[in-house]
N, C-alpha and C positions, 0 to 999 in steps of 0.2 A: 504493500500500500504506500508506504514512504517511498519507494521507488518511482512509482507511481506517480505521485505528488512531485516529486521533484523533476523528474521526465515535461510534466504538463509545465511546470512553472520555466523550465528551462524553454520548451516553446514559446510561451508568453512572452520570454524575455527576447527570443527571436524575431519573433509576433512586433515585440517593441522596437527591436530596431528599424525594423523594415517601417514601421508608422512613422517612427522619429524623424524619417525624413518631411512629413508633415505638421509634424508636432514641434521639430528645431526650426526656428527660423535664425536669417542670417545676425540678428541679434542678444538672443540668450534661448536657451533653453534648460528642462529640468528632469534629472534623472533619481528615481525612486529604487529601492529596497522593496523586494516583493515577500517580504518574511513578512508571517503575522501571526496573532497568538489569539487565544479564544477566551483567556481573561482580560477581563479591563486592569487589571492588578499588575501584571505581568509586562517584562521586558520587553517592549518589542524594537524591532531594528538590529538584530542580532543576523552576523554576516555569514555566518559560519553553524553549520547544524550535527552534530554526530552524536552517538548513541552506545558510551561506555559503562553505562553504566551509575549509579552514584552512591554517596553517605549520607549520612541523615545527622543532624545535630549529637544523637544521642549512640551515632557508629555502628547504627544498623544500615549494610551494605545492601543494594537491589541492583542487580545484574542486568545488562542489559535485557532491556524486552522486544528491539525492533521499532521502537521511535525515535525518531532522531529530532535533538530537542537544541537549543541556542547554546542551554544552559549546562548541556552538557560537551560542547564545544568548546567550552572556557575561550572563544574567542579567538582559537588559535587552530583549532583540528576540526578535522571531518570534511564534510561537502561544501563549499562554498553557496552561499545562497544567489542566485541570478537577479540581476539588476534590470531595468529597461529603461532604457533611452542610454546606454551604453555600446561599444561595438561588442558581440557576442554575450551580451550579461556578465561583462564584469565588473569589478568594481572601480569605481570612478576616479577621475586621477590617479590611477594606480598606487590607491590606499592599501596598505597591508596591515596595518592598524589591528588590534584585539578590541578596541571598545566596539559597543555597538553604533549604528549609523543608521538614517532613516533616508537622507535625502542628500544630493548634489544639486547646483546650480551653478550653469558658464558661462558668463558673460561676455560675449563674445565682441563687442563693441562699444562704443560713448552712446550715453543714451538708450542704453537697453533696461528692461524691465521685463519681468513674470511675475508669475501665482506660485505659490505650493500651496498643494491642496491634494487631498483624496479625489475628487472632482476633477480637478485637474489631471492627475493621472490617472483617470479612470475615461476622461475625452482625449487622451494624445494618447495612450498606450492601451486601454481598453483593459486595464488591474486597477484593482481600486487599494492598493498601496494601504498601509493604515501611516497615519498621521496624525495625530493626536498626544493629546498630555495631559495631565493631573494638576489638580488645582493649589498645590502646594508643591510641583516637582520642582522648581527653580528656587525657591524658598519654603521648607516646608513650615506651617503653622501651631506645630504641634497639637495636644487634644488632651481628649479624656480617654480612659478604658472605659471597657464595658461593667468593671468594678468600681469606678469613680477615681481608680489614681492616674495622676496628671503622667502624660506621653509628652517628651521633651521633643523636640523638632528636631528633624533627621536630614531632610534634603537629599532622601534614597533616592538612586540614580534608574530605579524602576521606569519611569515617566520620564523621565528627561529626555528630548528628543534633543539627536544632532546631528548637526546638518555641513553642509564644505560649503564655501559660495570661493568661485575666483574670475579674476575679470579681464580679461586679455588686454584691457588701456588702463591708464592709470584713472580713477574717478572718485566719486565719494558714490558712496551706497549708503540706500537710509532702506532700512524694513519694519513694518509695520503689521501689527499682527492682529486676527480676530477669530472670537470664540465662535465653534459653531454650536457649544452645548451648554451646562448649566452652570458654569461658575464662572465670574463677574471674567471684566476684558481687563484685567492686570495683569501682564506678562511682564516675567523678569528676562532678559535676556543677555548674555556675557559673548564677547567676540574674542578670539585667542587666536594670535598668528601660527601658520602651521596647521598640519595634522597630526591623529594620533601615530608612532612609531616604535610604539609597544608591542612586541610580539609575544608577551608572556600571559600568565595566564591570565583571564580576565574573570569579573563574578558582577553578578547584576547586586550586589547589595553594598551597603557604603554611605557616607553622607558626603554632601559635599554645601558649600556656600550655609554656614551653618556656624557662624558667631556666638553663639549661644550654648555651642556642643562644650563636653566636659574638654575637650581637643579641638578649640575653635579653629574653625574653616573659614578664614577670611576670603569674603565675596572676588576679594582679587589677586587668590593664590593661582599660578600656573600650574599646569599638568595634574588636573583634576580626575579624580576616578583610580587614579595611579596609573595615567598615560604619560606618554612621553615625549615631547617635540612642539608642545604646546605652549606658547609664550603669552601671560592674559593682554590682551590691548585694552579693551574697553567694556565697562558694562550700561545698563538702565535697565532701571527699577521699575519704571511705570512706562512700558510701551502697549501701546493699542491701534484702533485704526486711526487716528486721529496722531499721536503720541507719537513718533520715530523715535529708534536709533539710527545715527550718521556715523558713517565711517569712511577713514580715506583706502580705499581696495589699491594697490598697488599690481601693477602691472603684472601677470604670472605668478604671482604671491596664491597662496589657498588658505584661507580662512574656515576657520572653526566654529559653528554656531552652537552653541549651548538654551536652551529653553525651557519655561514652563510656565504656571503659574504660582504667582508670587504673593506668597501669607494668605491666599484667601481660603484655606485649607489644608488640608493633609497632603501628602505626594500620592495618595491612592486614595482623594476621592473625587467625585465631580469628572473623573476622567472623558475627553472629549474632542473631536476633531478642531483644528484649528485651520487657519487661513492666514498667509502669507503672501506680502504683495514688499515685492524690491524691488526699488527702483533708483534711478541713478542719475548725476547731473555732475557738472564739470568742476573740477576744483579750482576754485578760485587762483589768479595768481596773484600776489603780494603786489600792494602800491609801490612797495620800495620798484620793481621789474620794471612797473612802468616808469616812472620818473627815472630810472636809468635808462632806458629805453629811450625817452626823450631827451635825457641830455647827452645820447651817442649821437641821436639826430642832428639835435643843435649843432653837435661838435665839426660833425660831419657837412652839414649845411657852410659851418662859419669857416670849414677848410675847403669848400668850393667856393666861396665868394671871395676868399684870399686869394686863391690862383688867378681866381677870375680878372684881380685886380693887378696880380702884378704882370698877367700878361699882358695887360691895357697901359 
């Protein structure tokens, strides 16, 4: 059956290339992870699927059964999961990475803009991708138990979805995000130059962005999750449709997108598709360029009127 699954998914990813020639235009396009999972709780964007087996907290072993699962991948082994809007379903900019990954986008020009969306990838590549996050996975908010003692804030990397974005000209990129489901439009978002280049092992549990931990996780530590290649640039705390983050995308650079929802719950609850819109405009150039610029003019002006003069 897993054979099965993986065979059909591999087609789709075929299926995606051969579309992407309608779905890329000569401006940017967006390439998705076709892994998905049947909890809302649950890691998804996991690159890599095999089937060793595992332990359980308490060291009782269960043998492999014939499912091949993300989590038993540790991020490093087994089948590779197929991509679309890639050539052959692989993975995009040729990440080798152990964290997990939901989404690419390539900018292929000034002035370019898209969506990420389910939606989206379910009109250009005909897979409905999951994309989605938890209402505390960027921040998580802490809570109550079911016995009434207080749950401290985790910032478990469950829901956190991450994304590449890279832009072939030098620009600024602003992205702007919206809920499609039930918890409020306050997305926290963190931009980190690079990719992951961790090859070791990988585990879907962990806090991260999480100041408040016995082991605080300041919002703008690098190489979060315990990846590696990851340098933080930039974050914000309050982006929506309305709200941006601006960033300056450097030319062939690959950028790291970190995401979720920020304090207005738990990392596992409210879980929900989101919506993503990048778009791009030119970097400004410094006053000083031009006032230089115009006094190379002048210079240049007041050394043709000099010759002018002493040929007369």
């Amino acid at each position: 059956m897993i054979k099965t699954k993986l065979a059909k998914a591999v087609s789709m990813a075929v299926a995606g290339v051969a579309l992407s020639a309608g779905a890329t235009t000569a401006s940017a396009h967006v390439m998705y992870n076709t892994f998905t999972t049947t909890s809302a709780s649950s890691t998804d964007g996991w690159t890599r699927v095999n089937d060793i087996g595992s332990t359980s907290s308490t060291g009782v072993y269960t043998p492999p059964d014939g499912v091949f699962t993300g989590p038993e991948s540790k991020g490093n082994s087994g089948n590779l999961v197929p991509w679309v809007g890639t050539a052959g379903g692989a993975l995009p900019f040729g990440y080798a990475g152990s964290s997990h990954l939901n989404w690419a986008a390539h900018l292929h020009s000034a002035g370019s803009s898209l969506t990420v969306s389910a939606a989206d990838a379910l009109a250009d590549y005909g897979v409905a991708a999951e994309i989605d996050t938890g209402a505390g996975a960027w921040l998580d908010a802490g809570g109550v138990s079911s016995t009434g003692a207080p749950i401290a804030p985790t910032g478990w990397r469950h829901q956190t979805d991450i994304g590449l974005i890279k832009s072939d000209v030098t620009q600024k990129v602003t992205i702007n995000l919206s809920t499609l489901g039930s918890f409020n439009n306050n997305f926290g978002v963190t931009v980190f130059t690079g990719m992951d280049t961790n090859t070791g092992n990988y585990s879907h549990h962990g806090s991260w962005n999480c100041p408040t931990c016995a082991t605080p996780k300041p919002l703008t530590d690098s190489n979060p999750f315990g990846t590696s290649g990851l340098a933080y640039l930039t974050h914000d705390e309050s982006v929506d449709a309305l709200n941006g983050l601006t960033f300056t995308a450097v030319a062939g650079q690959i950028y790291s997108i970190y995401l979720g929802g920020n304090g207005v719950g738990r990392w596992s609850q409210n879980v929900a598709g989101y919506s993503m819109d990048i778009t791009t405009s030119a970097v400004p150039v410094p006053g000083a360029v031009w006032l230089f610029g115009s006094a190379m003019a002048g210079l240049i002006g007041f050394g043709g009127r000099r010759k002018a003069a002493v040929a007369a």
